[in-house]
N, C-alpha and C positions, 0 to 999 in steps of 0.2 A: 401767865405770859412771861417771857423772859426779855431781856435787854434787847432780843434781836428782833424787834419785831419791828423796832427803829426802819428797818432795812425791808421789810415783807412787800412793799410797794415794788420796789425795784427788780424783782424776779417771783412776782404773780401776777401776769401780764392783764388778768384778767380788771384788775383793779384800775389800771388805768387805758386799758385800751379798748375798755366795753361800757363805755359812760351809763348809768342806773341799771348794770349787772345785776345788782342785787333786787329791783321789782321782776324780777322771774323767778329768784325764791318764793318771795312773796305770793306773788302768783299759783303757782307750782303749791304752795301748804295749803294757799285758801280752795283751788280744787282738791286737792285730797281729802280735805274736810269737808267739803260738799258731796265728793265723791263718796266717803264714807258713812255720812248722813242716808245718804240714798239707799248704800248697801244695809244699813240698817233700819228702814223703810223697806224695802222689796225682801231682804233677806238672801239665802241663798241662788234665788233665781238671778240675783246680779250679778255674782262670778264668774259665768260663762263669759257675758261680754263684759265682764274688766277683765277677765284674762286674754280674748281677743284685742282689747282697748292697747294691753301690756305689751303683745308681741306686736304689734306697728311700730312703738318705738316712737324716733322722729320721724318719722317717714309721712308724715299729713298735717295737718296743719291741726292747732288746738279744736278748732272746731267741726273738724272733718274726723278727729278721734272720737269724740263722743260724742257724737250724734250719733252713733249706733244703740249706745245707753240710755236715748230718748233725753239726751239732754242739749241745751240750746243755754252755750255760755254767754249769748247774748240776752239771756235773760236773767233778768235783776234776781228774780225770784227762785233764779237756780243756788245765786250764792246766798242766800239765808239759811239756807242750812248749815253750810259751812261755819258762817258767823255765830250761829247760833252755839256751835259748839266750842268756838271761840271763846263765844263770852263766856261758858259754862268752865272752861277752863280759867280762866283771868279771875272769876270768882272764886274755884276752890282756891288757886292758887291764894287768894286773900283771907280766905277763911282761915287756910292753915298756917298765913304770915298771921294773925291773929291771935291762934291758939299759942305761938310759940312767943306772943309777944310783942311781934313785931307793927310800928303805928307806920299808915299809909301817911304820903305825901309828905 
């Protein structure tokens, strides 16, 4: 980071003129990781409709994109995959703060 960051507010409008901007990050990683679960599950038969899923774009709404994929964001049970690889993540990440030494909390 540099001393200008002081200023990043003030011309990335996004920061104050889109109040919790950032839970559609959020959003947005934890399907891909669900998304990716799946494709890892089905295999190559997914591709076809995530590459349909891909050229809509914004053009539907979250749930009207994948629901061609067979999936229902309005199920709890869709984002456990996702989370699943989450956590799988968060743990090597710790394993390997471990090995080099590094103590959690």
């Amino acid at each position: 980071m540099t001393p200008s960051i002081d200023t990043w507010w003030s011309y990335i409008p996004h920061f104050i003129h889109s109040p919790f901007y950032t839970y559609a990050y959020s959003f947005g990683e934890l399907l891909v990781l669900a998304l990716y679960q799946l494709y890892e599950d089905a295999g190559e038969s997914f591709v076809p409709g995530y590459m349909e899923m891909l050229s809509k774009g914004g053009s539907v709404s979250p749930t009207d994109l994948v629901a061609p994929l067979g999936v229902d964001i309005n199920d709890p049970g869709f984002w456990d995959g996702g989370l699943q690889l989450l956590d799988q993540m968060v743990t090597h990440a710790e394993e390997l703060a471990r090995t080099v030494g590094c103590k959690s909390g």
